[in-house]
C-alpha positions in Angstrom: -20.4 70.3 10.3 -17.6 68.2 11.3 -18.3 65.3 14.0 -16.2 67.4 16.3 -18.2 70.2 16.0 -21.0 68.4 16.4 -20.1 67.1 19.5 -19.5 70.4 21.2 -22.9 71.5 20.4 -23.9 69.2 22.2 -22.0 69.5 25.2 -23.2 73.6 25.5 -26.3 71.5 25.4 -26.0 69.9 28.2 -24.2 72.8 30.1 -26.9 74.6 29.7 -29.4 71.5 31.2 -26.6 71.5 34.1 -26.3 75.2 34.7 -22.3 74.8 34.1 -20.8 78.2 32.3 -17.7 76.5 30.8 -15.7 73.0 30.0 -11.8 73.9 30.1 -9.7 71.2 28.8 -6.3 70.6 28.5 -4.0 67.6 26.3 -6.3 64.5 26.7 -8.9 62.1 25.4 -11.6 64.8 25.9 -9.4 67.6 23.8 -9.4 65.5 20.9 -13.3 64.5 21.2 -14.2 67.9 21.3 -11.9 69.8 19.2 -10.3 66.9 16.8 -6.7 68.5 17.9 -4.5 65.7 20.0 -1.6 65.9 21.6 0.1 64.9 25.4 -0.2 66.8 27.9 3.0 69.0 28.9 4.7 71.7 30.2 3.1 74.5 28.5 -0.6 76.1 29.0 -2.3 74.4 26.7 -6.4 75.1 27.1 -9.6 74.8 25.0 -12.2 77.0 26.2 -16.0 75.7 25.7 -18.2 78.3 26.9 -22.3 77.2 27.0 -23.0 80.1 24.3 -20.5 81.1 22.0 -17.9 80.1 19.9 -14.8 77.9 21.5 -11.7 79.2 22.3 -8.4 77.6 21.9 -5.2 79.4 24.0 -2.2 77.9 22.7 1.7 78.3 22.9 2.5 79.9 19.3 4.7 77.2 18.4 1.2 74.5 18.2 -0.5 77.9 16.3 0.2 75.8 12.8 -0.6 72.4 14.1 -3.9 73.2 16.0 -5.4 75.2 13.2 -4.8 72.4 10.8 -6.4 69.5 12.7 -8.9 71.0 14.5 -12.3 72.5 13.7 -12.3 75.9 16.5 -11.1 79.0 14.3 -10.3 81.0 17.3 -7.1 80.1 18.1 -4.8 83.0 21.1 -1.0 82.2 21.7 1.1 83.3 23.7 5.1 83.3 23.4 7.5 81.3 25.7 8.5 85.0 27.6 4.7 85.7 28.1 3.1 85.1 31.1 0.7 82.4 30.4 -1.9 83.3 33.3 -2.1 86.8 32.2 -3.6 85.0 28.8 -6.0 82.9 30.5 -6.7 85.8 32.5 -8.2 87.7 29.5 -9.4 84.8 28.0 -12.7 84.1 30.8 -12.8 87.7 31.3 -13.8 88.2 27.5 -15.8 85.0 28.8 -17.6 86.4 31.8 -16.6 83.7 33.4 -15.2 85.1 37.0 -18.6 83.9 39.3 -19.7 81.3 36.6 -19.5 77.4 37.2 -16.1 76.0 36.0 -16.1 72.0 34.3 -12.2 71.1 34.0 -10.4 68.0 32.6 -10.7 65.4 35.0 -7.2 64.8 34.3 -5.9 67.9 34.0 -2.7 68.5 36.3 -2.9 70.3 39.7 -0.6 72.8 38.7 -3.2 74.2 35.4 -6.3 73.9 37.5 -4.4 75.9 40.4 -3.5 78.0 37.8 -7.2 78.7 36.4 -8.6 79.1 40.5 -6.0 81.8 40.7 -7.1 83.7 38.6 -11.1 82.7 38.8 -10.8 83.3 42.7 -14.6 83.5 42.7 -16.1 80.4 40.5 -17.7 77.1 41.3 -15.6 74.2 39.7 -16.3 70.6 38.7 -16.0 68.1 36.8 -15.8 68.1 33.1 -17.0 64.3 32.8 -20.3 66.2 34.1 -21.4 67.1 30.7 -18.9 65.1 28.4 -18.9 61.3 29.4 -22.3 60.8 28.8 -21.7 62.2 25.2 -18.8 60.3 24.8 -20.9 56.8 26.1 -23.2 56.7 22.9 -20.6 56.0 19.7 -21.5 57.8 16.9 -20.9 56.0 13.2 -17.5 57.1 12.9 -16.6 56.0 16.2 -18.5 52.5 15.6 -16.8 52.3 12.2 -13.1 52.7 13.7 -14.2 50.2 16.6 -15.6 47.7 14.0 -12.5 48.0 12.4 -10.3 47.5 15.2 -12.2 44.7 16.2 -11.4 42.9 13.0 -7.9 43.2 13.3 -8.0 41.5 17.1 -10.0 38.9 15.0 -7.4 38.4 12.7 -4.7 38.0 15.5 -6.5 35.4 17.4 -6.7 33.5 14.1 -3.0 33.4 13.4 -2.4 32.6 16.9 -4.0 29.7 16.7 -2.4 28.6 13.7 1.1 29.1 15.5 -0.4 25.8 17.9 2.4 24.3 19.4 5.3 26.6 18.1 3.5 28.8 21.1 5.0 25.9 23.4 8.8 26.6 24.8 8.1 30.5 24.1 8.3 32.7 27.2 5.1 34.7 28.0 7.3 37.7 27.0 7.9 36.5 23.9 4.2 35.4 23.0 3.5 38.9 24.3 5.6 40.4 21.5 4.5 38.4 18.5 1.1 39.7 19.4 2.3 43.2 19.3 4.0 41.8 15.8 1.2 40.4 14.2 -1.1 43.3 15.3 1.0 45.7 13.4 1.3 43.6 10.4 -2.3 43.3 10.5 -2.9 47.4 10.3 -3.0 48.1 13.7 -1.9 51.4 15.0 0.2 50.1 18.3 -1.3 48.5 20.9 -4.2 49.9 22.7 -2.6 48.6 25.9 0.4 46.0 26.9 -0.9 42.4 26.3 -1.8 40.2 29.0 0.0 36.6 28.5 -0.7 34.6 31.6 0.1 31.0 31.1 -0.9 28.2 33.5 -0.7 29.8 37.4 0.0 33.2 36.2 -3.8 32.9 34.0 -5.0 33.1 37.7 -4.2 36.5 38.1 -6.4 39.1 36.2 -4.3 41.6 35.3 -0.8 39.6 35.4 1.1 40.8 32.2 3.7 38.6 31.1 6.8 37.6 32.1 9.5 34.8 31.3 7.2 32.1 32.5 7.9 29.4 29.9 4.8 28.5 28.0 4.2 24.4 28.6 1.9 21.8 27.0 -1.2 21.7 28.6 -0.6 25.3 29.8 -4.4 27.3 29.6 -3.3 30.7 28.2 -5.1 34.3 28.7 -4.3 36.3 25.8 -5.7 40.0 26.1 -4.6 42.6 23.9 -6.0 45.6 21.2 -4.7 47.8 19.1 -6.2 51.3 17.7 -7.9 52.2 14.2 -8.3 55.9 13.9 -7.7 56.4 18.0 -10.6 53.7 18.6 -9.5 50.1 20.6 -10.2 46.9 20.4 -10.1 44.9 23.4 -10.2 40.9 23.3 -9.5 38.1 25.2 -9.1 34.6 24.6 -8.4 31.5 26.9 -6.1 29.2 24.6 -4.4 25.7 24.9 -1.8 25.6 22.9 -1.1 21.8 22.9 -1.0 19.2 25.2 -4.3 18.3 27.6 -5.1 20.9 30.3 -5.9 20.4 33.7 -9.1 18.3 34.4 -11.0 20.9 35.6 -10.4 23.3 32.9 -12.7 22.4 30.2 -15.8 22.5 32.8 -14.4 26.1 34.0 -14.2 27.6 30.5 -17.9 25.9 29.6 -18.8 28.1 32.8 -17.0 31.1 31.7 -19.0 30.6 27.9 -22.0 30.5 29.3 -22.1 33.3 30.9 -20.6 35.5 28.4 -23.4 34.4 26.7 -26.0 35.3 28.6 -24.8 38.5 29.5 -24.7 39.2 25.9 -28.2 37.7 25.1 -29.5 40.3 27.9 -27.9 43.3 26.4 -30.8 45.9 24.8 -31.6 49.2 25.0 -33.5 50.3 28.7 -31.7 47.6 30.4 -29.6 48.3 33.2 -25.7 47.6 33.6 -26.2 45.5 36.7 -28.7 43.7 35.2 -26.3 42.5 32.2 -23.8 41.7 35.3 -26.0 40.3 37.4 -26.8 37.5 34.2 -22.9 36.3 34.1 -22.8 36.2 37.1 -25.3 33.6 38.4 -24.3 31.4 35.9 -20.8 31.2 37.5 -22.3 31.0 41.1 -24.9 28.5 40.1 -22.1 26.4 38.9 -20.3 26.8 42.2 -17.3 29.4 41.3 -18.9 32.2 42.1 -15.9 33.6 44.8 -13.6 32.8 41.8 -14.8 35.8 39.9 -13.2 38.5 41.3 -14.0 41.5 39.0 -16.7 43.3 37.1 -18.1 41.9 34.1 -17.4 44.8 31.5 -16.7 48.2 30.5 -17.4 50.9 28.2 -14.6 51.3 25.3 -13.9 54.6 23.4 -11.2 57.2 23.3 -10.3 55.3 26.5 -9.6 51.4 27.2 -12.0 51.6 30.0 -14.7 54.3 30.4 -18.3 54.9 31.0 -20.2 52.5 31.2 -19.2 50.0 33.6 -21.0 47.1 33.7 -20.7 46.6 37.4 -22.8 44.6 40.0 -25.6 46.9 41.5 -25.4 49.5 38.7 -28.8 51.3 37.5 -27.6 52.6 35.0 -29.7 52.3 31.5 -27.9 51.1 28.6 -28.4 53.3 25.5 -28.5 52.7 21.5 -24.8 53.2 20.4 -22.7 52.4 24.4 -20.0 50.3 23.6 -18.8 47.8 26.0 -16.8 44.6 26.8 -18.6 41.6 28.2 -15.7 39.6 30.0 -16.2 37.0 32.8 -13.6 35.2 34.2 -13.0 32.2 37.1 -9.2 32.3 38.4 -8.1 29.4 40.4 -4.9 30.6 42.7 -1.7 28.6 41.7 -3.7 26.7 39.0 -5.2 29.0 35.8 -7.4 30.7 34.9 -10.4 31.6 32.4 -11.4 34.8 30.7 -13.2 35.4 27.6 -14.0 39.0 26.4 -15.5 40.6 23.6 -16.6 44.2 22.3 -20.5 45.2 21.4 -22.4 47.6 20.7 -25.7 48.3 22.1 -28.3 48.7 19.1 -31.9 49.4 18.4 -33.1 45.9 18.9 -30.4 44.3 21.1 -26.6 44.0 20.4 -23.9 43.7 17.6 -20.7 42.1 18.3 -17.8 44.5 17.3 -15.4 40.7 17.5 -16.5 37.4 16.8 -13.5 34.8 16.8 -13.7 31.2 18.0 -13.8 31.8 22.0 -13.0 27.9 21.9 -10.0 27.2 23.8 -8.1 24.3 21.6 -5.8 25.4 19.0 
């Protein structure tokens, strides 16, 4: 049995511990974890059918017949042709389902028009949510998944190694252009593209969390964030690293990024099964508020890494949610001071039978 199958044995599971009749998907993360078969989402009906008994059912336009037999697992496979009416195949598809008064999970990102497409012609069903049944499954990594993430994680490592060797031929580069040799050096290092644009923010821009890059000129004594991934096997890395290039930073920096350690450590020390999300946030953050910064960290400390950049779990203030053997998550603090830098350092575990592994373990020091 492949993993894929696998996994959509157990989400009939837990359809049937939810009462749901039916997950519909459509082009997305979800298709692929179910079904192995990826693709983007487009113009065409494009569904796979997961009844809670039963064998899946794939309704395809004929020209993906080929492709979707080949990479994916679910042997019944219906087309229809670009003069066929689409709707009149989903039609007979959930009536050969029994699915007309039955409860309905669809992609959570499926377009409007698709879903409007499936109420018209289940007039009479409940719908919901597919994340229901499928983003708890997806929150526990099984050892492929871990595998491609440990791999990934490597190659960030890698990257933040031969960034630092650069040093000071980082200075006089533009944020842009530090942004691109990161993109470089992940692909020469067996990345598959970048997991999601890389965040250069030197000296002011550091200060904002999600600042990108731009032609800011990098400068001696500039503090750096440097966040980027890439993909191994559709699996992320996701790292970040606070960097001086050359030059002495600002006086307060060295006591902000000692802050910003130590609480990435001791969210990370806290992290075992049973324990609760807020909990592992609740741990960073008093060591930043005890150390007086505490309005200077301005977002959540983590969360969960899979298929998606960022998905369940969240490792969010207030959160009861238990942490379970095989979530994956980031741990990533952060103090920004407006108009001056700031500090973020970030890295990937994995939560494990007697605590955690880390999935990247570079230098979080900041000199080069």
């Amino acid at each position: 049995m492949t993993p894929f199958e696998r996994r959509t044995r157990a989400c009939q599971e837990r359809m049937a511990e939810t009462g749901a009749d039916a997950v519909v998907l459509f082009p997305s993360r979800n298709l692929r974890y179910l079904s192995g078969f990826d693709e983007e989402p487009g113009e065409r009906h494009l569904f796979l059918f997961v009844p809670r008994e039963g064998v899946p059912v794939f309704l395809v336009p004929d020209l993906y017949e080929t492709q979707v037999r080949a990479e994916s697992w679910v042997a019944d496979v219906e087309t229809w042709a670009d003069d066929d009416n689409p709707v009149a195949a989903v039609r007979t598809i959930v009536s050969d389902l029994s699915l007309e008064n039955g409860r309905i999970l669809v992609d959570d990102t499926m377009w409007a028009r698709f879903t409007q497409d499936l109420q018209s012609v289940l007039p009479h069903a409940d719908f919901g949510l597919a994340s229901d049944v499928i983003s708890p499954l997806r929150a526990q990594k099984d050892d492929a998944e871990l595998d491609a993430l440990r791999r990934a994680g490597k190659i960030a490592d890698r990257v933040v190694d031969r960034l630092r060797d650069m040093g000071e031929q980082c200075l006089d580069m533009t944020e842009a252009e530090l942004a691109a040799e990161i993109e470089r050096l992940l692909a020469d290092e067996g990345g598959e593209g970048v997991a999601f644009g890389p965040i250069v923010g030197s000296g002011p821009n550091g200060a904002m969390p999600h600042h990108t890059y731009g032609d800011r000129i990098i400068e001696s004594g500039d503090p750096v964030v440097v966040d980027f991934g890439t993909y191994v096997d559709h699996y992320p890395s996701d790292q970040t690293r606070t960097l001086v290039f050359g030059g002495d930073p600002p006086a307060e920096f060295e006591t902000v990024h000692d802050v910003v350690q130590a609480a990435r450590t001791a969210a990370f020390e806290m992290v075992e099964p049973g324990v609760t999300a807020g909990a592992i946030d609740r741990a960073a953050r008093e060591v930043i508020e005890d150390a007086g910064y505490g309005d200077q960290f301005i977002h959540r400390t983590g969360h969960g890494v899979g298929l998606d950049v960022h998905e369940e779990p969240y490792i969010v203030a207030g959160s009861d949610r238990e942490l379970d053997v095989g979530n994956v998550f980031s741990i990533e603090p952060g103090v920004y001071l407006p108009g001056e830098f700031g500090v973020r350092v970030e890295d990937l575990v994995v939560v494990t039978e007697d605590g955690a592994e880390l999935l990247n373990d570079t230098d979080r020091g900041w000199k080069c």
